[in-house]
C-alpha positions in Angstrom: 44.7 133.8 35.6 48.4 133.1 36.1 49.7 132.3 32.2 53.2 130.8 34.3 53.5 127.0 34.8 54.7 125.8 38.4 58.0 123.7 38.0 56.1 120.6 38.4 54.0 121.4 35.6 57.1 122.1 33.5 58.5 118.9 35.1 55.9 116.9 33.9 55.6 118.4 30.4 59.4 117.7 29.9 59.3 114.1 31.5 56.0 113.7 28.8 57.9 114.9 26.1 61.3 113.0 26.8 58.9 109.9 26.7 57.4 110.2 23.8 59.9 111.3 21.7 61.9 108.3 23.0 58.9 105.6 22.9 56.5 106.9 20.5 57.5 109.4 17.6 60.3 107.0 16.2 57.4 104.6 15.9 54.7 106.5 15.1 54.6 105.7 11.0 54.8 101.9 11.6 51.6 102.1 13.8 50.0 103.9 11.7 50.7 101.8 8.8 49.5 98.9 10.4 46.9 100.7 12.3 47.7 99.8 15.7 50.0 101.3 18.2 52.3 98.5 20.2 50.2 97.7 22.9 53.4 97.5 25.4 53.6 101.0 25.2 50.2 101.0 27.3 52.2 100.1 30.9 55.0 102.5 30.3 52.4 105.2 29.8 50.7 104.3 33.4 54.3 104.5 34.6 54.2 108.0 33.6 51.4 108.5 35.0 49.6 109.6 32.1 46.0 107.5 32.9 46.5 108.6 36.6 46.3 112.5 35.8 43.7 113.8 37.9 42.4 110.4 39.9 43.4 111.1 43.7 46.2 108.9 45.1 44.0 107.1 47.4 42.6 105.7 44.2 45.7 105.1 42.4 46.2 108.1 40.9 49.4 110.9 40.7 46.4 113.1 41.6 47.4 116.7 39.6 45.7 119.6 38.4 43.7 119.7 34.8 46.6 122.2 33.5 48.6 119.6 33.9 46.4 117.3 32.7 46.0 119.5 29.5 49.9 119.9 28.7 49.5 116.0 29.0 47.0 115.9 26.1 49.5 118.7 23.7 52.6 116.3 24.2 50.5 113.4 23.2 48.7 115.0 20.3 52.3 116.7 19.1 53.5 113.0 19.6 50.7 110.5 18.2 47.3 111.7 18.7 46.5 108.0 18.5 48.1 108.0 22.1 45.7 110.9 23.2 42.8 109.6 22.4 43.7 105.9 24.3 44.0 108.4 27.7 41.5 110.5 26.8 38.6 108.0 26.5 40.2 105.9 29.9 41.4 108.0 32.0 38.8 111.2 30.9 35.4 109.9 30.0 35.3 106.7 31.9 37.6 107.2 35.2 36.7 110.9 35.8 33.0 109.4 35.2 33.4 106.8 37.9 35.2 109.1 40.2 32.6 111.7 40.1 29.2 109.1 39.9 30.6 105.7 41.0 30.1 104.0 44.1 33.1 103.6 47.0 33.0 100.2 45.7 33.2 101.1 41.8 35.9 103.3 42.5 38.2 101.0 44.3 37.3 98.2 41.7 38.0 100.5 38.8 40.3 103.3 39.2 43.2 101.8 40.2 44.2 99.7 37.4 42.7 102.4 35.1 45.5 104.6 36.6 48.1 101.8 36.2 47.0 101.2 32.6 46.5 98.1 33.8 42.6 98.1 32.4 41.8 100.3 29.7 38.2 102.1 29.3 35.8 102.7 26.3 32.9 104.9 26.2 29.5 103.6 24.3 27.6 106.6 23.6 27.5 106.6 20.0 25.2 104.6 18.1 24.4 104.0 13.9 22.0 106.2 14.2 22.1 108.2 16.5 25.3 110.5 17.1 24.4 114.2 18.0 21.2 113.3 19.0 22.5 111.6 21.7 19.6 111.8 24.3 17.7 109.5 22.1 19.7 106.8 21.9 17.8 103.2 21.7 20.1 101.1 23.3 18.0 99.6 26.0 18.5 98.0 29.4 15.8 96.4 31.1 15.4 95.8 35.3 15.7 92.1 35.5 15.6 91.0 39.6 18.7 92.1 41.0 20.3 92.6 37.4 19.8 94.1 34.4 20.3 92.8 30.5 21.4 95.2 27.8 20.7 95.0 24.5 21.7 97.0 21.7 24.6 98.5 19.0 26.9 101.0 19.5 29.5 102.9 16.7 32.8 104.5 16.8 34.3 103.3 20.1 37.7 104.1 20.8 39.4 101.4 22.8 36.2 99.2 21.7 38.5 96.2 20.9 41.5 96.7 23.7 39.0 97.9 26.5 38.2 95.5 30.1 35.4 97.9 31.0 32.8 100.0 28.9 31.1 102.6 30.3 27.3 102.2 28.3 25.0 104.2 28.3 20.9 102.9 27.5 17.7 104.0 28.5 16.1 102.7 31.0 12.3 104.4 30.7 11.0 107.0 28.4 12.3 109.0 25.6 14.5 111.5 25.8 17.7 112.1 27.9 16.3 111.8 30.9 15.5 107.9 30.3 19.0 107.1 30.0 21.3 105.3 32.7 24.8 104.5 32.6 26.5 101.4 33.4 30.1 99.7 33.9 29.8 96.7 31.7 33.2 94.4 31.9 33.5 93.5 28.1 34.1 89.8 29.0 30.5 89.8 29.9 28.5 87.1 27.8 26.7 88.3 24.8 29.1 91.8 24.8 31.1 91.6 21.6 33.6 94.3 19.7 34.1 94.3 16.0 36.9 96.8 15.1 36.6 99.3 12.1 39.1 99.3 9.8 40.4 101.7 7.1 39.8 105.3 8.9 41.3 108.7 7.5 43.0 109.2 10.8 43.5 108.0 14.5 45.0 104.9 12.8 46.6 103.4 15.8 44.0 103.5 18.2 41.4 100.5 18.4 37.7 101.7 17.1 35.1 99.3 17.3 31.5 98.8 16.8 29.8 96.9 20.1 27.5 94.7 20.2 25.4 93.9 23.1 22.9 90.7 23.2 21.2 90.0 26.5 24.3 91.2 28.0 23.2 90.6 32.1 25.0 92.8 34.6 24.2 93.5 38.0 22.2 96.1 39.8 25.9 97.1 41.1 27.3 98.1 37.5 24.6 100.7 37.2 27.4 104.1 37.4 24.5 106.7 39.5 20.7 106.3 39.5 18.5 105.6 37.3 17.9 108.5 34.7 21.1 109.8 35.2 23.6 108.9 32.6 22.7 111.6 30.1 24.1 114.2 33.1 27.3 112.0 33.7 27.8 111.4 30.3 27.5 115.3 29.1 29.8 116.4 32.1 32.7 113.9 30.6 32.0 115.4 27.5 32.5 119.0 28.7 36.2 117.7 29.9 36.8 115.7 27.1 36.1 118.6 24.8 39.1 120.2 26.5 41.2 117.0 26.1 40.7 116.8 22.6 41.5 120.8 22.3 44.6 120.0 24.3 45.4 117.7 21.9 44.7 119.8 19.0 47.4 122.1 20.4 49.9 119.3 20.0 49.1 118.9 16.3 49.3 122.5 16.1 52.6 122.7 17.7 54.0 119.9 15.6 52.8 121.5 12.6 54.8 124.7 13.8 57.8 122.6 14.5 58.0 120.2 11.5 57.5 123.2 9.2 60.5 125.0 10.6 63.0 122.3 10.6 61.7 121.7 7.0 61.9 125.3 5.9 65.0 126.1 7.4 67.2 123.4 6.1 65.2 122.9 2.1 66.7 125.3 0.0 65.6 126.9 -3.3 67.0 129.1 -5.3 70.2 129.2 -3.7 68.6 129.6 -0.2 66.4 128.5 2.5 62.5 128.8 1.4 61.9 130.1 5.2 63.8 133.0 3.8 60.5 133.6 1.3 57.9 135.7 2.6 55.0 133.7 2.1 56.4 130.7 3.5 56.9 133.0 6.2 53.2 134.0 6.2 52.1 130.0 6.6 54.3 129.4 9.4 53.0 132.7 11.3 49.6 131.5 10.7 50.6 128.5 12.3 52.4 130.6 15.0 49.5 132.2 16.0 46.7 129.2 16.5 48.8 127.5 18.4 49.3 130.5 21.1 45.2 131.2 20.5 44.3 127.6 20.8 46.6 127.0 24.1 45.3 130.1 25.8 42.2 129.0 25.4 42.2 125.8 26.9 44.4 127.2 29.5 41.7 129.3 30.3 39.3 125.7 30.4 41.8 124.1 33.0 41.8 127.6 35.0 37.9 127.1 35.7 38.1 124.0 35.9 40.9 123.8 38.7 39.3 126.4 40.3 35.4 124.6 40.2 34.0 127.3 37.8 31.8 126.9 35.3 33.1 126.2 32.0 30.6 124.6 29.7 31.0 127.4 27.2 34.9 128.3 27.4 35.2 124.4 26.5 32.7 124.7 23.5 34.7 128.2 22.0 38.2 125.6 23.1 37.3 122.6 21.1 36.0 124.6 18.1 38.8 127.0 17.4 41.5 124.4 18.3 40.4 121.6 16.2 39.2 124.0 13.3 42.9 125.6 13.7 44.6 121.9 13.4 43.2 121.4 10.2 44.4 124.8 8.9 47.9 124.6 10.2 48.1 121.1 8.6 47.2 122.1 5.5 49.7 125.2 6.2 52.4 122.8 7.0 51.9 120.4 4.1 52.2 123.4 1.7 55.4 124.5 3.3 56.2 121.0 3.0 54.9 120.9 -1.1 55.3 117.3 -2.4 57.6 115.8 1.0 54.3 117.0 2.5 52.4 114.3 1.2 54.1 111.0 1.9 54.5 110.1 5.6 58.1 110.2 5.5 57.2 113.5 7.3 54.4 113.9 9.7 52.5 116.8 8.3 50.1 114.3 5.9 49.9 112.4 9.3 48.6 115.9 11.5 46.4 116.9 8.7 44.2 113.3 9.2 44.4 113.3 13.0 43.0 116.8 12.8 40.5 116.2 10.3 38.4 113.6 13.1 38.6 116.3 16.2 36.1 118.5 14.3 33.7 115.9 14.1 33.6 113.9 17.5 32.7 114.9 21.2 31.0 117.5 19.3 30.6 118.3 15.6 31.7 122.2 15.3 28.3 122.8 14.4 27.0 121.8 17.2 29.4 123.5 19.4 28.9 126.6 17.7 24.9 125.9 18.2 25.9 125.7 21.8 27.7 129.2 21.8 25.3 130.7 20.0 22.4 129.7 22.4 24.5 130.9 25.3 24.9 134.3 23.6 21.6 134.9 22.4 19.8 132.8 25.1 17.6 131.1 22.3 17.8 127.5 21.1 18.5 126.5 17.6 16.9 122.9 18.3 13.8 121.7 17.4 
């Protein structure tokens, strides 16, 4: 593997940063005081081309490798991961979904103003009671003629409230996963409704909602593959999105690194910097180091992935040790910070509750360490 970015990938990383710092960091306390980012900085971002990462020009798209697509996800995360999470869950989960499953049709219906950030994308997986356990879900959908009607709940959706199209997944015959089928449901659709959550630790800016769907009738055309076949789809956007939301845990990691050197460099006690104190020193090279052991391992993700090789497992050991290492390096960087750490005048409070979500969705750390740990042994740790 090649560790050296072309000069378009450094070209992109520096027009992303540029960007952000410009359109989102200056903002980034007010939106998440009022927990909502400014929903004209959606467009600007398709101007970027941050929702067209990836998606092939003919459908929109800037088209791009996933490394590039990954040091998309670190600027955003260093930025706001409020921001990462918006592209993640549009332009990841649902457009790489519909590019890899849709329909020729689908795909020139959807993908190009999911590209634009024109339309923005939610994913309903998640349900009350079912979150891990996602191949039981009970959300139903039931063959009606030439249509089908949907019925059922669905919990923690980013973009739930802002979103034009959801990507749903329900079962269509018996249990387990392979009884569930996805659809593109426009959430204008009769009997769809979202219901946003308030009051959450972190990921304050973005929209997440619960959905409801009653008798919500779509046609035979919105089903996204076959029958019996959304588990698949949605477990391969998962695999990707698990190296998204590393990606992103590198940004917090790296704004951890860089907040707590301005700060330590410039606060003096005792008649001189505290970086000049060795075990403020030792908190920062913690830091130091999980953000070069987090990046390299995603950058080993978007290798495989650029080059079509497997990387189920490389995501699983990506998303574990980068989100695990975004909590620590917060709490590092609010202890270098000591009291100015706690109020959001500075962002390390801020990293510490962004960070604090990534070990718990697309896949609890338990469950991606009970995914390594069948790959090693070659045993399963489910029931």
């Amino acid at each position: 593997m090649d560790l050296s970015l072309s000069d378009e990938q450094e070209g992109f990383r520096a027009l992303a940063r540029d960007f952000l710092e410009r359109e989102a960091v200056p903002h980034r306390v007010e939106w998440d005081r009022r927990e909502a980012v400014d929903l004209a900085i959606i467009p600007a971002m398709g101007e970027i081309g941050f929702f067209g990462l990836t998606i092939p020009e003919e459908y929109g798209g800037i088209g791009g490798d996933y490394l590039t697509y990954a040091l998309a996800m670190e600027e955003l995360g260093r930025a706001d991961s409020a921001l990462r999470g918006i592209v993640s869950v549009s332009n990841g989960l649902v457009g790489k979904s519909i590019l890899a499953a849709g329909t020729e049709e689908q795909k020139q219906e959807w993908l190009p103003r999911i590209a634009s950030g024109e339309v923005l994308g939610c994913f309903g997986l998640t349900e009350p009671d079912i979150g891990s356990d996602a191949g039981n879900l009970t959300s139903r959908a039931v063959r009606d003629g030439d249509d089908y009607v949907i019925n059922g709940r669905k919990l923690f959706i980013t973009n739930g409230t802002w979103a034009q199209v959801a990507l749903i997944l329900a079962r269509t015959g018996g249990p387990g996963a392979r009884g569930v089928t996805a659809f593109l449901v426009p959430t204008d659709t009769p009997g769809f409704e979202a219901r946003e959550i308030k009051g959450k630790l972190g990921l304050r800016g973005q929209a997440t909602a619960e959905l409801f769907l009653d008798d919500v009738r779509v046609p035979a055309s919105a089903r996204l593959g076959e029958e019996g076949q959304g588990f698949k789809i949605a477990m391969a956007s998962l695999d990707k999105g698990r190296v998204s939301v590393a990606a992103g845990c590198v940004g917090i990691i790296q704004g951890c690194l860089e907040s707590s050197v301005s700060y330590a460099t410039t606060r003096t006690q005792f008649g001189k910097p505290i970086a000049a104190f060795q075990l403020v020193q030792d908190m920062i090279a913690d830091i130091s180091l999980d953000a070069d052991a987090a990046r390299l391992l995603v950058w080993r993700c978007a290798d495989l992935i650029d080059r079509g090789l497997p990387f189920r497992m490389p995501a699983a050991k990506a998303k574990l040790f980068a989100s695990e290492a975004a909590v620590r390096a917060a709490n590092n960087a609010i202890q270098v910070h000591g009291g100015s750490g706690y109020v959001d005048e500075y962002p390390a409070q801020k990293y510490l509750r962004d960070a604090r979500v990534m070990t718990l969705y697309e896949g609890t750390s338990q469950v991606q360490k009970l995914l390594i740990g069948r790959a090693e042994t070659g045993i399963s740790a489910f029931v």
